[in-house]
C-alpha positions in Angstrom: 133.1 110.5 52.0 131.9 112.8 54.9 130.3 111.1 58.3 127.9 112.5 60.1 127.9 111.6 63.6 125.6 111.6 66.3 125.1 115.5 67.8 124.4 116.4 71.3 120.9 115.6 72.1 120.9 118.2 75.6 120.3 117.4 79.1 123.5 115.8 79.8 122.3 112.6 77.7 125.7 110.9 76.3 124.3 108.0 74.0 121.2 106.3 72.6 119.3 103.8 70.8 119.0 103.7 67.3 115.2 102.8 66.8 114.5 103.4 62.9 116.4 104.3 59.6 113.9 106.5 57.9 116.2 106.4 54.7 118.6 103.6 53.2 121.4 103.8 51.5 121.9 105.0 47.7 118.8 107.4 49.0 119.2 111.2 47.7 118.6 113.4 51.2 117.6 117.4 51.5 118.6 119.2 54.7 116.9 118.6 57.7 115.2 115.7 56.6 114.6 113.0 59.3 117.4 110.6 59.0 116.4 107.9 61.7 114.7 108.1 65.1 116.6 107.4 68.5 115.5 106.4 71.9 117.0 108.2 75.0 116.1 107.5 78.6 114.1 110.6 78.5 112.1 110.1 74.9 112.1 109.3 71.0 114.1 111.5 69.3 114.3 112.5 65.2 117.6 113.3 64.2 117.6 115.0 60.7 119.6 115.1 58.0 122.5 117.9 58.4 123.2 118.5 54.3 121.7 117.7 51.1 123.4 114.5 49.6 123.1 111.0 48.8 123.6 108.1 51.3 126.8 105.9 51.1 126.5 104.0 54.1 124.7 104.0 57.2 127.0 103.4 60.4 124.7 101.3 62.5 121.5 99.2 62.3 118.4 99.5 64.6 118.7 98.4 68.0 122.5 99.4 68.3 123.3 101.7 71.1 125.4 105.1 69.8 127.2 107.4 71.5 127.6 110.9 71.1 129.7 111.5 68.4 129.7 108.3 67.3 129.2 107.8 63.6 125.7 107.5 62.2 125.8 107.6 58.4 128.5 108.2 55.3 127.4 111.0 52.7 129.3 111.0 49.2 131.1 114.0 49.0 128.7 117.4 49.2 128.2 120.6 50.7 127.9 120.2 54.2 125.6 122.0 57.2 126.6 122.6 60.8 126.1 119.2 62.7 126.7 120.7 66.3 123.0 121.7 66.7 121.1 120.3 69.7 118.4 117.9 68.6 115.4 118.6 70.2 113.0 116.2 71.8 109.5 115.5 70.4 107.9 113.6 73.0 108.0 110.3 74.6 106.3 108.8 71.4 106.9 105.6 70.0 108.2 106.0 66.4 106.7 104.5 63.5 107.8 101.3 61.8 110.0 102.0 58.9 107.6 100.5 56.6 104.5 102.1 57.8 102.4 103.7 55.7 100.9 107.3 56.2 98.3 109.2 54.7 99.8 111.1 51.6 98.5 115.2 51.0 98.3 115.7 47.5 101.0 118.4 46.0 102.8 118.9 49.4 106.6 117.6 49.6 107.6 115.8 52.9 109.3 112.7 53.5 107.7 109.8 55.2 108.7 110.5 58.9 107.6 114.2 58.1 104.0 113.2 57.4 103.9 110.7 60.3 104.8 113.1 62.5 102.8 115.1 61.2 99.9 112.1 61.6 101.0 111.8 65.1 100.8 115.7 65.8 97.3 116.2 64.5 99.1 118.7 61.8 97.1 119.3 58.2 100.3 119.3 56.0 98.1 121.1 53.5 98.1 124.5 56.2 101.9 124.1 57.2 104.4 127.3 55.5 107.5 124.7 54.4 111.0 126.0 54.9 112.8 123.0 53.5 114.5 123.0 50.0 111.7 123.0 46.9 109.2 124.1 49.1 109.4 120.3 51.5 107.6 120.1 54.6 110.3 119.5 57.3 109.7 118.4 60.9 110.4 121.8 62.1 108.1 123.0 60.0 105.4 120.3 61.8 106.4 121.3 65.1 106.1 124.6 64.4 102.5 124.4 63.1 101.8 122.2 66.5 103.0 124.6 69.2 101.2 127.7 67.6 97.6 125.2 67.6 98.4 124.9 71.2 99.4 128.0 71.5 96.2 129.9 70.8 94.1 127.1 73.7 93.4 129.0 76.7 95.0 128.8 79.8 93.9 127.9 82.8 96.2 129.4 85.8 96.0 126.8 88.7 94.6 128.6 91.5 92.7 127.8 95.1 92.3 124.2 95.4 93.8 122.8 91.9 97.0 124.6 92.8 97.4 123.6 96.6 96.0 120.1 95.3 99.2 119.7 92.4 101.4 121.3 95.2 100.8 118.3 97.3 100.7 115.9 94.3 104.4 116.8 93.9 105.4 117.2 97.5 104.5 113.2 97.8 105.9 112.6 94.5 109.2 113.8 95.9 109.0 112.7 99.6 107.1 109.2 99.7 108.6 105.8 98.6 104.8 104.3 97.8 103.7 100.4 97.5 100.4 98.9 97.2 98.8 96.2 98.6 95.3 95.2 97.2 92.7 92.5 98.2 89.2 92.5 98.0 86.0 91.9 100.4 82.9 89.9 100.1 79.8 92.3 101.3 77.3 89.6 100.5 75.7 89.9 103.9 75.5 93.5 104.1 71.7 94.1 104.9 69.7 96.6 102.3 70.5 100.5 102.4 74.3 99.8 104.2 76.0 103.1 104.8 79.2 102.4 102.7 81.1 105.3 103.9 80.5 103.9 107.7 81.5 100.9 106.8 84.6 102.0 105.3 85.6 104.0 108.1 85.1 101.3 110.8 87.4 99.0 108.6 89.5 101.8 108.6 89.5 101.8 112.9 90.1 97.9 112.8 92.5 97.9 110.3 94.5 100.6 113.0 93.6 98.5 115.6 95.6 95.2 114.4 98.1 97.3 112.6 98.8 100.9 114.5 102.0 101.9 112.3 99.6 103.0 109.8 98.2 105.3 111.5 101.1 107.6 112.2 103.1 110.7 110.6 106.6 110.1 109.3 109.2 112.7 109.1 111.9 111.2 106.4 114.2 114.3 107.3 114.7 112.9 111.2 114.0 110.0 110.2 111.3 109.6 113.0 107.7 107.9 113.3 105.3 109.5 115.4 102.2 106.6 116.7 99.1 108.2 117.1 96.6 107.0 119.2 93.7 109.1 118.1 92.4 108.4 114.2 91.3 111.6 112.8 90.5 110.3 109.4 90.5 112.2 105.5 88.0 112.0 103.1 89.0 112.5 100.1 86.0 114.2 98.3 86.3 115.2 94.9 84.7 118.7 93.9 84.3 120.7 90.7 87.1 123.1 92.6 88.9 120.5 93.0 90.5 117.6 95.7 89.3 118.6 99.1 90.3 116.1 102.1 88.4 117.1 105.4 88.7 115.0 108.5 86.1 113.2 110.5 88.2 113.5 114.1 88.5 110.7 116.8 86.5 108.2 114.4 87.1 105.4 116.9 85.4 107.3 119.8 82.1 107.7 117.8 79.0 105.5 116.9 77.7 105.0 113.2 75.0 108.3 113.4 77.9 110.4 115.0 80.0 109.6 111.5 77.0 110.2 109.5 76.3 113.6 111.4 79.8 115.0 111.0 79.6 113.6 107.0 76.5 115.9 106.3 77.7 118.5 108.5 81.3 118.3 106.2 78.9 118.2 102.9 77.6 121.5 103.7 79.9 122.9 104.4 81.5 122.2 101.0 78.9 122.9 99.1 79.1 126.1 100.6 83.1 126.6 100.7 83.0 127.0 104.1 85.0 124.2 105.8 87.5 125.5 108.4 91.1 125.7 107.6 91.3 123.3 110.9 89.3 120.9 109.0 91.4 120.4 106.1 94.5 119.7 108.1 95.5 116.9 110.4 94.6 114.1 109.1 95.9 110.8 110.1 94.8 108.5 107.3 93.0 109.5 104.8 89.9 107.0 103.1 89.2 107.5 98.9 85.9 105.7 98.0 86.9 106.6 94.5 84.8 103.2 93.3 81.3 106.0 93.7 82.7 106.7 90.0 84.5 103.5 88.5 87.6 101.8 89.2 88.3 98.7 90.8 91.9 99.3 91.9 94.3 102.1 92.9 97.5 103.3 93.0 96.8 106.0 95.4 98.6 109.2 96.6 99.8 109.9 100.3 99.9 113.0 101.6 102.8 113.7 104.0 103.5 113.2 106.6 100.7 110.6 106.3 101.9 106.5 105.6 98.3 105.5 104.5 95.7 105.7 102.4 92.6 102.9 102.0 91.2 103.2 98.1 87.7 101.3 97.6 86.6 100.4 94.3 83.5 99.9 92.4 81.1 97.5 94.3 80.2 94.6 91.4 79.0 91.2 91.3 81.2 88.2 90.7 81.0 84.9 90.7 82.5 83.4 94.1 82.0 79.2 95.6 80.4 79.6 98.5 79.5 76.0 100.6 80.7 74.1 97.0 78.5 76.1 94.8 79.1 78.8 92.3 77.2 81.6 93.2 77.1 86.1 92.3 78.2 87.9 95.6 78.7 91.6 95.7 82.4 92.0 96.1 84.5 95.3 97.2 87.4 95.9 95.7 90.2 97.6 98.2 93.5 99.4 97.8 96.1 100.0 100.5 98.9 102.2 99.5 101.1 103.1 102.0 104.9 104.7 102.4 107.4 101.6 102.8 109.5 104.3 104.7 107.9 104.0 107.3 105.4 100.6 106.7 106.3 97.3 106.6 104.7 94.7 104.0 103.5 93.1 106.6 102.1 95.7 108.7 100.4 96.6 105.6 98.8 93.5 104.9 97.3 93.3 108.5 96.2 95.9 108.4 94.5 95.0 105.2 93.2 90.9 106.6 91.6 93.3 109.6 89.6 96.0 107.4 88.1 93.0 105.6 87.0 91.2 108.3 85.5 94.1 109.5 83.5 94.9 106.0 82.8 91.3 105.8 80.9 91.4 109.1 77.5 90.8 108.4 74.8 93.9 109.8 
């Protein structure tokens, strides 16, 4: 008998879980046929067969953790194949049952974890060159035929906006420690033609009002909160570009047709990509009334050194009791995500009670 064991699967990963046997035992096996999918921490990994041979045994069932070089299945005596390759991965996919069935290409030779993955890939089997033994299909062969289809997509280079927008994306991926806190406001008694955007902004002055850690810069490398007294609010305004945020400055200072002013003055400018580098910096919280498109909830994005952002949702009808009967109010959904770095819960959700009563005053 000759055991092949479990190879190096890269990246420092030392063990894994056997998800699927894509074989049994007494089964005849070609080279680099899929022998049975495992799970790492990172994704769902194929290992293939390292010889051609039949099965004696296999070492462990589904659901056992393996570690490298631990042994994964017994071969009757044959010629064998290197087994120190590096398995690559092939996606954080789940893989398919042993017992599912996949659609079968007539006169093409694969096994049934090649054609899945082939299923999964969007591969024809019928326009893949094999390179297994007999003419087979192998998964190499699969991948193979999937990266050249990507391949020959264009590219599009991030550039302007797009790139300085993913720049911040992963600067607040790597700095912030996020947490959301969601509730929502009855806008029954807003009158006809209410200026959401107002309204959101003056929830977002309350809010600061009963809660003033959220409107503040936090530096995680000092360690240090800064308060600031005046609220210089983002917008986050999605473009064709692109994410642009300008600020509305000193919203607390200013009346509703001030706000509306410097919105339309902001508009223009973007339409015409001219907004003042000045304009796009600064901000001290930052409002997304990403509910304009759909969406009820969100898990938003700070920006550092921000520790806020207010997310509304899509205004809709539901049915609330209201003075014991069941009526259809108009309800706003609202998202607070803010940096528990620097936030508390609690500040959070006063902040949170204050914007709603704020959105909920009637007029």
């Amino acid at each position: 008998m000759s055991v092949f064991v479990l190879p190096d699967l890269g990246e420092g990963l030392q063990e894994a879980e056997l998800v699927a046997w894509h074989v049994g035992e007494g089964d005849h096996v070609v080279a680099d046929q899929p022998l049975v999918s495992v799970e790492t921490e990172k994704a769902v990994v194929e290992v293939p067969s390292p010889q051609d041979g039949k099965i004696a045994r296999l070492c462990v069932h589904p659901g056992d953790t393996v570690k490298v070089g631990g042994a994964l299945v017994e071969f009757e005596e044959g010629p064998r194949a290197d087994t120190g390759a590096i398995v690559g991965e092939l996606g954080a996919v789940a893989a398919p049952p042993a017992a599912a069935k996949t659609p079968q290409t007539p006169g093409v030779r694969a096994a049934p974890a090649v054609r899945a993955l082939a299923q999964r890939l969007g591969v024809d089997l019928a326009a893949v060159a094999a390179s297994g033994p007999g003419g087979a299909v192998t998964s190499a062969d699969v991948e193979r035929a999937a990266r050249a289809r990507t391949e020959a997509e264009p590219v599009e280079p991030l550039a302007g906006v797009r790139r300085a927008m993913a720049v911040n994306m992963a600067r607040s991926h790597a700095e912030v420690v996020p947490a959301t806190v969601s509730d929502e406001a009855d806008i029954e008694e807003w009158p006809p033609r209410t200026d959401i955007t107002i309204r959101l902004a003056q929830a977002v002055v309350a809010g600061c009002a009963a809660s003033p850690g959220l409107n503040a810069w936090y530096d995680g490398r000092a360690m240090e909160r800064r308060l600031l007294t005046q609220i210089d609010l983002g917008l986050a305004v999605d473009t064709e570009d692109g994410l642009f945020v300008p600020v509305l400055r000193n919203i607390a200072a200013r009346d509703a047709a001030d706000l509306r002013r410097g919105i339309e003055a902001m508009k223009k400018d973007l339409r015409a990509r001219a907004v003042p580098v000045a304009e796009l910096r600064g901000q001290t919280i930052t409002l997304s009334n990403f509910g304009m498109f759909a969406g009820h909830f969100a898990a938003l994005v700070i920006v550092p050194p921000q520790v806020a952002i207010l997310g509304a949702g899509r205004i809709a009808e539901r049915a609330v009791v209201a003075d014991g009967k069941l009526v259809a109010h108009r309800i706003l959904p609202l998202s607070l995500t803010f940096d528990h770095r620097a936030v508390t819960g609690g500040e959070a959700a006063r902040f949170l009670k204050a914007a709603i009563a704020e959105l909920q005053r009637a007029g």
